[in-house]
N, C-alpha and C positions, 0 to 999 in steps of 0.2 A: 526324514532329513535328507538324505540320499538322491529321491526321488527330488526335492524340494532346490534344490544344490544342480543336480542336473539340469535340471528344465531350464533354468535363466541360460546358465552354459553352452548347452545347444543353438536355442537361440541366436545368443550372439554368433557362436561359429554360422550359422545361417546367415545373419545376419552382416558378416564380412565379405562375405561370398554377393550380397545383394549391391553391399555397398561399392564393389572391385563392378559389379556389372552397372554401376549409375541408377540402380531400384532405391536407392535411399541415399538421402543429402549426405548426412553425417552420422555419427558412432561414436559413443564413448564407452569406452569399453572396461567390462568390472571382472572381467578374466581375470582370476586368482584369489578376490575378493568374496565371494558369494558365498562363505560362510557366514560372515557379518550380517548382510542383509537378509537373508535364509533365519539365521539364529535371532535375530533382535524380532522381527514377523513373528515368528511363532512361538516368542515367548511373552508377547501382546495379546490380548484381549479384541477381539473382532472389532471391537463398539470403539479402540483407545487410536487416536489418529497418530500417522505415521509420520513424516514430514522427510522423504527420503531426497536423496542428491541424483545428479544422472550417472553415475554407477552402481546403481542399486535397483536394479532389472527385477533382485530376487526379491525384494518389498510388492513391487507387482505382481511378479506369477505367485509368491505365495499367498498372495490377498484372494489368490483365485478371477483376477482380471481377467474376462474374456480375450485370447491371443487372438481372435480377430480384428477386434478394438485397438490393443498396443500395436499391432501392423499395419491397419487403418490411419494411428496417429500418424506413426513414423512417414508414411507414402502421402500424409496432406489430406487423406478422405475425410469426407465427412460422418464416418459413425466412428471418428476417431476422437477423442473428450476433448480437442479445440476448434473443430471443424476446419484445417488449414490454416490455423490462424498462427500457429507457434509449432514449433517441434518438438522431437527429441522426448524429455522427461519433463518438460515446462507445463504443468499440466495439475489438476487435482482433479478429485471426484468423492465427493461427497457418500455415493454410494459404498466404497469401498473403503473410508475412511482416511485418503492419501490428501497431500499435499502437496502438490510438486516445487520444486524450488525455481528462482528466476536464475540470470545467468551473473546477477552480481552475487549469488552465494550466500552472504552473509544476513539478510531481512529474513531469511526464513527461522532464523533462530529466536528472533523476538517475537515470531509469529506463533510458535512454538508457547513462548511464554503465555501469549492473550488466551491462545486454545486450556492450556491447564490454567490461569487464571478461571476462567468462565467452568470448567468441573467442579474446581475446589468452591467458586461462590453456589454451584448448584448441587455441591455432597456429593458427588458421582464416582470419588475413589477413583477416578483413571487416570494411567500415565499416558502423558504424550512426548513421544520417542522423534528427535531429530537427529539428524545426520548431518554431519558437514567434514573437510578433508583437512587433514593438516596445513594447507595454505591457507584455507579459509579461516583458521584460528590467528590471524594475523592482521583481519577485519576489526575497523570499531565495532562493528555489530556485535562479535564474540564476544568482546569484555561487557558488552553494554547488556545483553541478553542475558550474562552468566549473572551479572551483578544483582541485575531487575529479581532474577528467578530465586536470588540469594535471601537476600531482603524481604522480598515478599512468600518466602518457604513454598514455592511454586513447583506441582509435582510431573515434572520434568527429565527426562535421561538423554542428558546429551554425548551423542556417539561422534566420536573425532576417529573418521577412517585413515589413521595415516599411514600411507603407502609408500614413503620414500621420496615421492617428489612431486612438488607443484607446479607441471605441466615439466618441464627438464630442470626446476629450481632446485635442487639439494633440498635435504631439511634442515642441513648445516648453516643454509643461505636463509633459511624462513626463519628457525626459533633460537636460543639460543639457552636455553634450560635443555636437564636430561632427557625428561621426559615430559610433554604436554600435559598430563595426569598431573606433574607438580604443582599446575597452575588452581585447582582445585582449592590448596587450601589457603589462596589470595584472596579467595570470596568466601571463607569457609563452609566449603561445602566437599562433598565427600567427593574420593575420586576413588578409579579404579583401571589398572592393566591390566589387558584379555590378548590371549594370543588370536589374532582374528581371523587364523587361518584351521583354529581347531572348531567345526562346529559345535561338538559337544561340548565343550568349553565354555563357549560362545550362547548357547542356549539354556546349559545349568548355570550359568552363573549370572547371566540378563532375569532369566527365571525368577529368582532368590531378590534379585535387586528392586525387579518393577512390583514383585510382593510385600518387599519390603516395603515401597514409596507407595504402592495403595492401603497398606496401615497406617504410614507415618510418611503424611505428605511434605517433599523437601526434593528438591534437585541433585540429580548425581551425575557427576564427570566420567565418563567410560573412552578410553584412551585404547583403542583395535591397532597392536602392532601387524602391520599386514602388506602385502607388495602388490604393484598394479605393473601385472605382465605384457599389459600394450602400450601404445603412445598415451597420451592426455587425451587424443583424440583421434583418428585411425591415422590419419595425414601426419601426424607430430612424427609418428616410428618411435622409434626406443636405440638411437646410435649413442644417446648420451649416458645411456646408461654401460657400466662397466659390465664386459660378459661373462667372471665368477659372480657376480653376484646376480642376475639373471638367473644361473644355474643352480646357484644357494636355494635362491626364491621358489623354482622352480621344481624343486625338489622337495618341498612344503605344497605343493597346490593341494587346497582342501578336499577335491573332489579326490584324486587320485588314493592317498592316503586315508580319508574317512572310508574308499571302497577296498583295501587292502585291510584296512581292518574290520568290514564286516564280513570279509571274505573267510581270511585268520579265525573268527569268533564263529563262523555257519551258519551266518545270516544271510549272506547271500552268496547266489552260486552262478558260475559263467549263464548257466541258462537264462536267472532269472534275471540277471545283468544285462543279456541279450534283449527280455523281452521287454523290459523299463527301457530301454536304446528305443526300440522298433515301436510303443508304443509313443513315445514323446515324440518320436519323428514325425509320423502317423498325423498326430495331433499339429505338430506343426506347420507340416504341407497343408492337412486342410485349412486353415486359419489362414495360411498365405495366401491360398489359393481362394479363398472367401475375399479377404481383402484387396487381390488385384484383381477380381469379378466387378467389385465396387465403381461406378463409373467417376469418374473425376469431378472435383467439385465446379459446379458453375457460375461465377463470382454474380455474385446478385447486390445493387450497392443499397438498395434501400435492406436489406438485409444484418447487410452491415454494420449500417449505421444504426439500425435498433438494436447491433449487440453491444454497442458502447455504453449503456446504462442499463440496470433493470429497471423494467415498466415500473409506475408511481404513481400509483390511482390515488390524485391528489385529493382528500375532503376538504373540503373549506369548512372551517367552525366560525360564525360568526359571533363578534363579538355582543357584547348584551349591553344594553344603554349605562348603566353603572362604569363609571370612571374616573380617576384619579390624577392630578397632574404626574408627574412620575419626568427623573432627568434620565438620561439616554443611556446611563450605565445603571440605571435603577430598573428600567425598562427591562435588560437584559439580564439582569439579574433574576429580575420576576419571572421573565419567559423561560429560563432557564429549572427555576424552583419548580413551575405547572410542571414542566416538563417531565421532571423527574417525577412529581408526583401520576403523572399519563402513564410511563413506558415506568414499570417497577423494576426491567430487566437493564436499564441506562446505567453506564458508570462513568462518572468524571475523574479522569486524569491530568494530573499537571504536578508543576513544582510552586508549592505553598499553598498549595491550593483547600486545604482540609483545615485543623485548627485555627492559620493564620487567616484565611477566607483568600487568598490572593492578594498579590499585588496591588491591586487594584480594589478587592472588598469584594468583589463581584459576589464568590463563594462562601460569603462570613453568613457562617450562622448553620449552613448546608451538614456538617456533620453531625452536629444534636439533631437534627431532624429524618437525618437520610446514613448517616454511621458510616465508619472509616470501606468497611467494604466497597463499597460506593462512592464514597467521596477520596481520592485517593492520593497524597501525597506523594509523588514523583522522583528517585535519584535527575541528578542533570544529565538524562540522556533522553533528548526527543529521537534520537531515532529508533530506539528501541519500544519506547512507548507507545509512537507511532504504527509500529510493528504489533506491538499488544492489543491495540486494538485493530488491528486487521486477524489480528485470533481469537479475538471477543464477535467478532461478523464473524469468523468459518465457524464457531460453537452457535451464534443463534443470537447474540448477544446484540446490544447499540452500547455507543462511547461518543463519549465528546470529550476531544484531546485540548486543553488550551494551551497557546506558547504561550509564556512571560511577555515576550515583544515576539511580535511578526516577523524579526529579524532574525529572531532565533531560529525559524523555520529551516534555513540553511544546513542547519544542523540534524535534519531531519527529512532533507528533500528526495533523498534517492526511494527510501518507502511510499511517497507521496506519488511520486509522478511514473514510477517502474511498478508499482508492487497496487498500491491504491486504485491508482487510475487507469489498471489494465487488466485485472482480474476478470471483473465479467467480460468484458471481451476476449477473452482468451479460455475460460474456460467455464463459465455462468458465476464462478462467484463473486457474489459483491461487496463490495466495501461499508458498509453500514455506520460511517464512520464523522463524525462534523470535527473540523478543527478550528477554532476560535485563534485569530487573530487580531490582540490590539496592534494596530499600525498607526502612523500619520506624523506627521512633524506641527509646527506651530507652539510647541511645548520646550524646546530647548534641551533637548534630551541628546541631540546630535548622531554622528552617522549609523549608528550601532543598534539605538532606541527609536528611530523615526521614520524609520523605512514603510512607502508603500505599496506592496510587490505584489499587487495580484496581477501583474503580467506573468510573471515566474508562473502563471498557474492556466489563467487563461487559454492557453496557447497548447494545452496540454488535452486533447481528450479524454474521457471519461472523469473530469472534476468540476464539477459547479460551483461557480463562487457568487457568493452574496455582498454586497456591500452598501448597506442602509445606511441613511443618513440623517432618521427620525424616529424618536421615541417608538413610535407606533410601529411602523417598519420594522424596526429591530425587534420588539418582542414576537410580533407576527411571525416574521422571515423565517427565525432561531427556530418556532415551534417548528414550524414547515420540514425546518435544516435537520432538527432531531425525528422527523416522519418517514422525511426522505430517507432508502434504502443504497444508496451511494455515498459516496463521499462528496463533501461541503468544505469546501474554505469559506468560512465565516469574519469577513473584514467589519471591525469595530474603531470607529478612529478615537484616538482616544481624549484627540482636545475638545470632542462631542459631549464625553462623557460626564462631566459636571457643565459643563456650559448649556446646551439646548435641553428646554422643558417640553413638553407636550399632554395634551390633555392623554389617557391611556387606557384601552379598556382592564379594570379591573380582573376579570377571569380568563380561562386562557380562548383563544383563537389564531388561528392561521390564515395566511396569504401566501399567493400564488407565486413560486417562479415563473421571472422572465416575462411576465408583464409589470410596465415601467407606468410610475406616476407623472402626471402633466401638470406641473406644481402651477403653471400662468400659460395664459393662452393667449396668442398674438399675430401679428402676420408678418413681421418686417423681420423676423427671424426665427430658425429654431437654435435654442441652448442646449446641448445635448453633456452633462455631467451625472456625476455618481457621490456620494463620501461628503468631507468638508468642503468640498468645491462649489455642490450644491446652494451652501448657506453664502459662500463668496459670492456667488452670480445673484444670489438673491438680493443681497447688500447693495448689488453694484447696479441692478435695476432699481434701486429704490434712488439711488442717485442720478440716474438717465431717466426720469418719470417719460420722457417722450420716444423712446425704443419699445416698440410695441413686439414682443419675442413672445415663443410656445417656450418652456424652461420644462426637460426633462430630464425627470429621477429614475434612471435606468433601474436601479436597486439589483437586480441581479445581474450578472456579467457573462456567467453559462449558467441557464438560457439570457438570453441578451432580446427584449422586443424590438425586434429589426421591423417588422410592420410599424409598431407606434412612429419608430424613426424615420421611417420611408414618407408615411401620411402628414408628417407633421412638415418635411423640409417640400416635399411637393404640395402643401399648402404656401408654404413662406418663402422659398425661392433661396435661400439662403443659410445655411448652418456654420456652429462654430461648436467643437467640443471643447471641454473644460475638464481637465484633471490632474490633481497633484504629483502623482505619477511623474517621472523624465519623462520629454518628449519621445525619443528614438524608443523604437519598438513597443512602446504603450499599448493600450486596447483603443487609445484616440486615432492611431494610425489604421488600422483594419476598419473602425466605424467610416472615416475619413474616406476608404478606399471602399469601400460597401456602397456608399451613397455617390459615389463617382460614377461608380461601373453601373447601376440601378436606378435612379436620378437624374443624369447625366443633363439630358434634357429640359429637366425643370430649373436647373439651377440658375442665379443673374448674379452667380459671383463664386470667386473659387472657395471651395471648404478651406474653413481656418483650424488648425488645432493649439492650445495654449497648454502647457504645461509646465513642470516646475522646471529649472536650468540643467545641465549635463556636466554635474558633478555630484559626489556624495552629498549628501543633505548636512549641512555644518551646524556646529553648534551656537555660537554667539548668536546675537539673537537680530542684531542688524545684517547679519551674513545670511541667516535662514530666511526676514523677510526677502530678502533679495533673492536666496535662490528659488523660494517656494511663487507658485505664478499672479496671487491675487491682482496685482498693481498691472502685470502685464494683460490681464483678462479684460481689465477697464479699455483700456490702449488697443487690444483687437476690437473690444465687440462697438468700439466706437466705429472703427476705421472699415466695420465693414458694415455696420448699419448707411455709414455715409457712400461706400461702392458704388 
């Protein structure tokens, strides 16, 4: 323990010293803390993931993390677990069973939840221990993670390090209960106060607890009274802090006292205090001295951009001549069913999703077949859920999250585009994750229910989005989306959903991201659309018989077939995109400006783009055709056939 307590300590003193000479960006410092993390480490199970904050040094060197590697991170090298891609403690490794957290705090705690999820569906009896600070219990994440892990008896120990202040905030200013541990029994679930400056404290009584939750799996609240004797971050200082109580704190530091009493007791003696000094020092230098030998990384861009996804050794299944008509939410529904019955490790999460079948029916019938484990009715928190299955991907797991409406995403966006879409680039792990989106207007459902936001997502690297607009497609896509080892925003519009038929193959089969179909082939233009837009352009040639256009079904959005688009407008001389989307900042504006810069030359007329009006999407139903663009699609692709 001692030993265990020291080392992170050291370090950091090291480590102030690097940072005063410009050898390291930044420092958050866990001076006076490193019982906690020291105690909760070593009263874990090698095999139980840790899920620590960036004051928690001592989860690292007790994991036994090579100090050349956490040197490495910190200086940008590359045998550092992000290759220069993030700093600090933003980081996991699989090998050592860590999870580092982001810098918004609060996603790691529903992360927390997906990882004990995915034990308890595999029997594995293990805890998985998260960390987050007394500010960070002020997050919707907190209540949404404690709730999820409440409900679902998920074997969890969530550790709230609070140290007095969040960054110079009081905790007077943050909570407004005695103590955080009160909040425990809101979600009925167990709590507990630990003095988290006594290691021995801190590790009999973690010990008893994590024993306990691998008997009898259920979440517990552990509430570390404890002080943080530097700034929030080395640059912050500490002037805000009052100087008795500094000296209070300071008169509590865990190392100093845990070694006054193994002194007192004959456990240890100046020598062997000396040579535990000389030997961690030792150790130190060289590892430093390992990691600034290290030569600096050499930005390589095609490198980069294959860390944004893990590779996806696509199979194609082809379909078998047996086939069904099948509507476009029946389609999806069926892709959905194989699916599950393909990957027996898939879990579906949503709200309503298990007895009622969803909203929508999609899921009716899926829990007599596939059982609540699996099919899984949802509290109303997508961000936490969102979050649970990015901890069902770090256990090994696949999920497919559905929102009620596409709209609802908002409510769930910071895990998507921070936490989702930047994993493997930042540290190899992937997001395994598909989230089903009904979207579209046409239905009357108004601003709330009809939104179609795959720009929100587009625009974001490491997230693929799909957006089918036929029976066929859709079944196909989904398989694909549930293969794919990333994450998928899966857009379903939903006035497709009982409206369009198509014939279907019966069994399951897959198609390709990011190659687009050429629904009509022409020369006097290309039609460049995705979604319900698709079936509007198609309507609206059947009333222009004499517009001779190529009409392409992009179907996916990332990847996007930018060759089909290229081949098809340097055939036709002409293009015009189509999508229900707002015009400003759309995916019609970047395809728009792709074909300018690339094109340029072949064009006899300027690209058009059509989209819905630049307002909320309303409800009446003479206000929604008006704002949605069909009537204005007619009105371009006349005006520019005739150019």
């Amino acid at each position: 323990m001692y030993q265990n307590m020291l080392l992170p300590r050291m370090i950091e003193e090291k480590m102030l010293v690097l940072l005063r000479q410009g050898k390291i960006s930044k420092w958050f410092s866990g001076i006076g803390q490193e019982a906690i993390a020291v105690g909760v480490t070593m009263a874990m199970d090698s095999e139980e993931y840790i899920l620590p904050m960036h004051r928690n040094l001592g989860v690292f060197t007790t994991r036994q993390i090579p100090l050349y590697r956490l040197f490495a991170q910190w200086q940008g090298k590359a045998s550092g677990f992000t290759k220069g891609r993030d700093r600090s403690f933003h980081f996991g490794t699989q090998g050592y069973k860590i999870v580092g957290m982001i810098s918004h705090l609060g996603p790691q705690l529903g992360v927390a939840d997906g990882i004990a999820l995915a034990s308890k569906l595999k029997s594995k009896n293990h805890v998985t221990a998260v960390f987050t600070g007394e500010g960070g219990t002020s997050e919707g994440d907190f209540h949404e993670a404690l709730n999820v892990a409440s409900v679902w008896q998920l074997p969890v120990l969530f550790c709230i390090e609070n140290n007095g202040y969040g960054l110079s905030t009081p905790t007077n200013e943050q909570y407004n209960c005695e103590s955080l541990a009160d909040r425990g029994l809101g979600y009925g679930m167990e709590s507990h106060i630990i003095d988290g400056n006594n290691i021995v404290e801190v590790f009999s009584k973690i010990s008893g607890i994590t024993e306990s939750i691998r008997q009898n799996p259920r979440p517990v609240l552990v509430e570390f009274k404890t002080f943080r004797m530097r700034g929030h971050e080395e640059a912050s200082g500490t002037k805000y802090v009052p100087k008795e109580l500094l000296e209070a704190w300071e008169a509590k530091d865990p190392i100093s006292n845990f070694e006054s009493f193994l002194m007192q007791e004959g456990i240890l003696d100046e020598a062997e205090k000396d040579e535990i000094v000389s030997n961690i020092s030792d150790e130190i230098n060289a590892n430093l001295a390992k990691a600034f030998s290290e030569d600096a990384i050499v930005p390589d861009e095609t490198d980069e951009l294959k860390g944004v996804f893990k590779p996806f050794d696509f199979k194609e299944v082809n379909s078998n001549p047996n086939s069904k008509e099948l509507r476009f939410i029946d389609a999806i529904s069926e892709g959905l069913k194989q699916s599950m019955e393909h990957h027996d490790d898939l879990v579906i999460m949503g709200q309503d999703i298990a007895e009622y079948g969803g909203v929508f029916k999609i899921t009716e019938g899926f829990v007599e077949q596939f059982g609540k484990d699996r099919v899984r009715n949802t509290p109303i928190c997508e961000s936490a859920i969102i979050e649970t299955a990015m901890g069902l991907s770090i256990a090994g797991m696949k999920s497919v999250v559905e929102m009620q409406f596409a709209d609802f995403v908002s409510s769930g966006f910071n895990p998507i585009v921070n936490y989702l879409a930047k994993s493997h680039y930042r540290w190899g792990q992937n997001a395994d994750v598909v989230i089903r989106m009904p979207c579209g207007g046409g239905v009357g459902a108004g601003p709330f229910h009809s939104q179609t936001n795959e720009a929100w997502f587009t625009k974001t690297p490491g997230l693929k989005v799909v957006y089918p607009a036929f029976p066929f497609d859709a079944k196909g896509l989904l398989s694909t989306a549930l293969n794919d080892p990333n994450p998928v925003l899966f857009f379903e519009h939903k006035g497709l959903y009982r409206s369009i038929r198509q014939e279907v193959p019966t069994d399951y089969y897959t198609l390709p991201f990011g190659k687009a179909s050429i629904l009509k082939s022409g020369n006097d233009m290309t039609i460049i659309s995705y979604g319900a837009s698709v079936h509007w352009a198609l309507e609206t040639l059947e009333i222009h018989p004499n517009i001779s256009a190529d009409l392409i079904d992009l179907r996916t959005l990332q990847p996007l077939d930018i060759s089909s688009i290229f081949d098809s407008v340097k055939k036709t001389g002409k293009a015009i995109i189509f999508h229900e989307d707002s015009l400003f900042g759309g995916i019609a504006s970047d395809i728009s400006a792709m074909i300018m810069e690339n094109c340029f030359e072949y064009l006899d007329a300027p690209v058009k783009r059509v989209a819905s009006m630049e307002t909320p999407i309303p409800f009446a139903s003479q206000l929604e055709q008006q704002y949605l663009p069909r009537q204005r699609f007619e009105e371009a692709l006349v005006a520019l056939h005739n150019y």
